[in-house]
C-alpha positions in Angstrom: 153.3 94.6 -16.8 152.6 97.8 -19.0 149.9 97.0 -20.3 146.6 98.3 -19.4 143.4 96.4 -19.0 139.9 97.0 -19.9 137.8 99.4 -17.6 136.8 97.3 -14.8 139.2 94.5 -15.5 142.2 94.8 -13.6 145.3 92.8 -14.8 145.9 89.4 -13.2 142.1 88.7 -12.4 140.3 88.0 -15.7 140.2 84.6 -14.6 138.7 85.6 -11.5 136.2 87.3 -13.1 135.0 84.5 -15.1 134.7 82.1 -12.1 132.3 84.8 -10.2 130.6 85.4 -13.1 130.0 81.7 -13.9 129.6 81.1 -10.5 126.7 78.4 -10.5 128.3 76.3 -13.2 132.1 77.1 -11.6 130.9 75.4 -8.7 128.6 72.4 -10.0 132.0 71.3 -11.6 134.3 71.4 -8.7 131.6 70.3 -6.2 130.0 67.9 -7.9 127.8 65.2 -6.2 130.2 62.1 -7.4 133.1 64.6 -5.8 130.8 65.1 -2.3 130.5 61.4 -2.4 134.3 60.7 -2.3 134.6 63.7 0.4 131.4 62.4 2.9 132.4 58.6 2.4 129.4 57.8 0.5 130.7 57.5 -2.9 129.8 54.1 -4.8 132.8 52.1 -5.8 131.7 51.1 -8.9 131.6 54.9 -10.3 135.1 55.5 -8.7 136.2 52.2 -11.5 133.9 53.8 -14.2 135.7 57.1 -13.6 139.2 55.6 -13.5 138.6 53.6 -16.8 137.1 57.0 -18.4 139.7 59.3 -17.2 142.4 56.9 -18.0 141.1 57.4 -22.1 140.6 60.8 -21.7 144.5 61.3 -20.2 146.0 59.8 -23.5 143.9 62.3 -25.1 144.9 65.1 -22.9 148.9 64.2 -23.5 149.0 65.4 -27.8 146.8 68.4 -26.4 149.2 69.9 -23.7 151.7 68.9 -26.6 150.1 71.8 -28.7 149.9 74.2 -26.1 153.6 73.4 -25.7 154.1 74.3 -29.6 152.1 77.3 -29.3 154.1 78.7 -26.2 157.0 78.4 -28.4 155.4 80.6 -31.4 153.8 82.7 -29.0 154.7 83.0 -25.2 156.5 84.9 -22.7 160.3 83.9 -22.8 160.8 86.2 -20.0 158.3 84.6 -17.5 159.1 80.9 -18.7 155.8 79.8 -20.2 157.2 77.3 -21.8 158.8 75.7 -19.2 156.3 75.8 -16.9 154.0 73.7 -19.9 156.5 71.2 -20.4 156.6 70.2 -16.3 153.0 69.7 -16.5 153.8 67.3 -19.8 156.7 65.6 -18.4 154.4 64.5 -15.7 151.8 63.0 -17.5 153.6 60.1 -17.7 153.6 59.4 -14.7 149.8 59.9 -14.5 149.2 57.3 -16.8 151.6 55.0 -15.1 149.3 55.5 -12.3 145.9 55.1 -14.1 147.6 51.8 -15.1 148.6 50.4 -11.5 145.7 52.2 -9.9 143.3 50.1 -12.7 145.4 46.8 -12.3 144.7 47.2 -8.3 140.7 47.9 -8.7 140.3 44.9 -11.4 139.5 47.6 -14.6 140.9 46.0 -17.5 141.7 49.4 -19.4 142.4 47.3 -22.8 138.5 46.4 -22.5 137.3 49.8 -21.4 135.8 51.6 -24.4 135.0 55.8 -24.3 131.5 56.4 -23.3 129.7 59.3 -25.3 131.1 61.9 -22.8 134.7 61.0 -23.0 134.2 61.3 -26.5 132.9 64.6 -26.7 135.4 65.8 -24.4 138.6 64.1 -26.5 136.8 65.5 -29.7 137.0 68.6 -28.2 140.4 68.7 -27.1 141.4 67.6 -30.9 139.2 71.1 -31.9 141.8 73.2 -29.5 144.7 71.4 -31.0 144.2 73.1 -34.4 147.4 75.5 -35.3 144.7 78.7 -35.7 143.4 78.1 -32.4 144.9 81.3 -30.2 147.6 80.7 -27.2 145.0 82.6 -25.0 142.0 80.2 -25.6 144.2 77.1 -25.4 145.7 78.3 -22.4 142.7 79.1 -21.0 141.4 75.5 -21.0 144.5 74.2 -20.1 144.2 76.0 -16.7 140.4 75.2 -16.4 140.7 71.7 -16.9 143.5 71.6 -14.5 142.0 73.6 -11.8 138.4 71.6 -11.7 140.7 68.5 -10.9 142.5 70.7 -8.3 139.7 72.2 -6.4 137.4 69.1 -6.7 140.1 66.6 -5.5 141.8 69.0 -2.6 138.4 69.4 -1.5 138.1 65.6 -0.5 141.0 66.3 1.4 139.8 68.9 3.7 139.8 69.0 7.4 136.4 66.8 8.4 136.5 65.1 5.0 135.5 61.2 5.4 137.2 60.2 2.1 137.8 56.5 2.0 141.2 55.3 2.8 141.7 53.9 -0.1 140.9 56.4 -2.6 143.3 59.2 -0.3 145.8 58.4 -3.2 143.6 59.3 -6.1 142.5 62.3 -4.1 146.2 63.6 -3.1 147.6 63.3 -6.9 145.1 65.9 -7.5 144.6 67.7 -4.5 148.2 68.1 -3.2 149.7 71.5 -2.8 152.4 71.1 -5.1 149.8 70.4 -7.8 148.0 73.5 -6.3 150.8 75.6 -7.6 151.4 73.9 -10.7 147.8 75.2 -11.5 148.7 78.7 -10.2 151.5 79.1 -12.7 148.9 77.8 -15.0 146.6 80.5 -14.3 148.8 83.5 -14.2 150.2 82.2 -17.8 146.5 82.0 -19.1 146.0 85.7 -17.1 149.0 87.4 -18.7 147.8 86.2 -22.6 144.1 87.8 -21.6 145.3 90.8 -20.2 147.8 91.5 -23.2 145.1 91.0 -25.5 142.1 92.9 -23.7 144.8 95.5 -23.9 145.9 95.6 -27.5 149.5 95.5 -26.7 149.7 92.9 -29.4 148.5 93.0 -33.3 145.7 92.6 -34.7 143.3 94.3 -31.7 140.4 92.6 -33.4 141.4 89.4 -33.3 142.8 89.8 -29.5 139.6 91.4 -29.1 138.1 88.3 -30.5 140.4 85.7 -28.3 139.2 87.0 -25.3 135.5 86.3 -26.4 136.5 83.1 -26.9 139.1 82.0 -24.5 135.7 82.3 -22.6 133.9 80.2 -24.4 135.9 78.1 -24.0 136.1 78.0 -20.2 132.8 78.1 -20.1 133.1 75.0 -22.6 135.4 73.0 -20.2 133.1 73.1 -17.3 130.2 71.4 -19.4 132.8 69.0 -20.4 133.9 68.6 -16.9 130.0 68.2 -15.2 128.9 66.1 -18.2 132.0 63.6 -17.3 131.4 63.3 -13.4 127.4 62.7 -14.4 128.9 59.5 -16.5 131.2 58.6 -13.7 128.1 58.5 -11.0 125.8 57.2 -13.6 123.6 60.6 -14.0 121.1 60.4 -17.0 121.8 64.4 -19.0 124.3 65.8 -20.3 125.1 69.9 -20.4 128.0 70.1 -23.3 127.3 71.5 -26.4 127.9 69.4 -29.5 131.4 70.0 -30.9 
């Protein structure tokens, strides 16, 4: 790339950037205590079934959201480095996510037909519906589509690290997640979400107070996704408090 970045933000590590400098709540989302309790063996079984039920509504959610990332890659992405098709893999395989939410529910008892949002799944649905408004920019939806992506990643393929005690049965949940296929699927994510930034801290596209603005944002909006993310592991263990803003 051409483009330059801003003083002291080198191209390809924005993202980087924002994870050290939200370091405290980076980390209380992908090392969560209900995540800690599926890596040291302790985890209740009852939370792990609240959390499949939960996730399972907020999936159907996530599938018209990736959707509009999909439209806005279209309007707005790089041909050249195939952010489009890299967006429509991760779509094409939600499918098969929810297949598994489905059997995985069926084999733990959750009836998913009787398993109604909680006030967290809510807020985080509601606030996928916000980023799936046509004036919402590439870069900030991008930028939540890695983040949300990359909690699950790290939070999951830590349960799966050498001296890890995760029960046998939930190896399956944690390798969907954790797997280093996925690990890479989320790379591509972030260098997509890394190349919008850095074109737009730049002003190598138009409008430099609105890229200007985009970047603020984009964020925000990480920052935004990790509330989401902590608030929904609380519900899953049963913690009281939740962190999100309202939407």
């Amino acid at each position: 790339m051409d483009g330059k970045s801003k003083p002291g933000v080198p191209y390809d590590v924005m993202t980087d950037t924002w994870v050290k400098k939200h370091r405290l709540i980076y980390i209380g989302a992908t090392r969560h205590p209900f995540i800690l309790s599926i890596r040291d063996g302790t985890v209740d079984l009852s939370a792990f079934k609240r959390w499949l039920g939960q996730d399972y509504i907020f999936v159907r959610a996530f599938v018209p959201f990736v959707a509009s990332v999909l439209i806005k890659a279209y309007k707005k992405g790089d041909e050249s480095s195939g952010d489009m098709e890299v967006i429509l893999s991760g779509l094409g395989s939600l499918n098969d996510e929810i297949a598994w939410f489905k059997q995985e529910a069926s084999k733990w008892g959750v009836d998913l037909s009787q398993v109604a949002p909680e006030k967290p799944t809510q807020d985080y649905c509601r606030f996928l519906e916000e980023l799936m408004r046509p004036e919402v920019d590439y870069t900030v939806a991008m930028a939540a589509f890695w983040a949300i992506e990359a909690v699950y990643q790290e939070s999951f393929a830590h349960c799966l690290e050498e001296g890890s005690k995760t029960p046998t049965e939930l190896q399956e949940a944690c390798q969907r997640w954790g797997n280093d296929g996925f690990g890479r699927y989320c790379s591509s994510l972030r260098n997509i979400a890394d190349r919008q930034l850095e074109k737009v801290a730049s002003g190598s596209v138009p409008l430099v107070k609105v890229s200007e603005d985009a970047v603020s944002k984009a964020e925000v909006t990480f920052l935004r996704v990790l509330e989401y993310e902590v608030d929904f592991w609380n519900m899953s263990c049963g913690t009281d408090g939740h962190s999100a803003p309202k939407p």
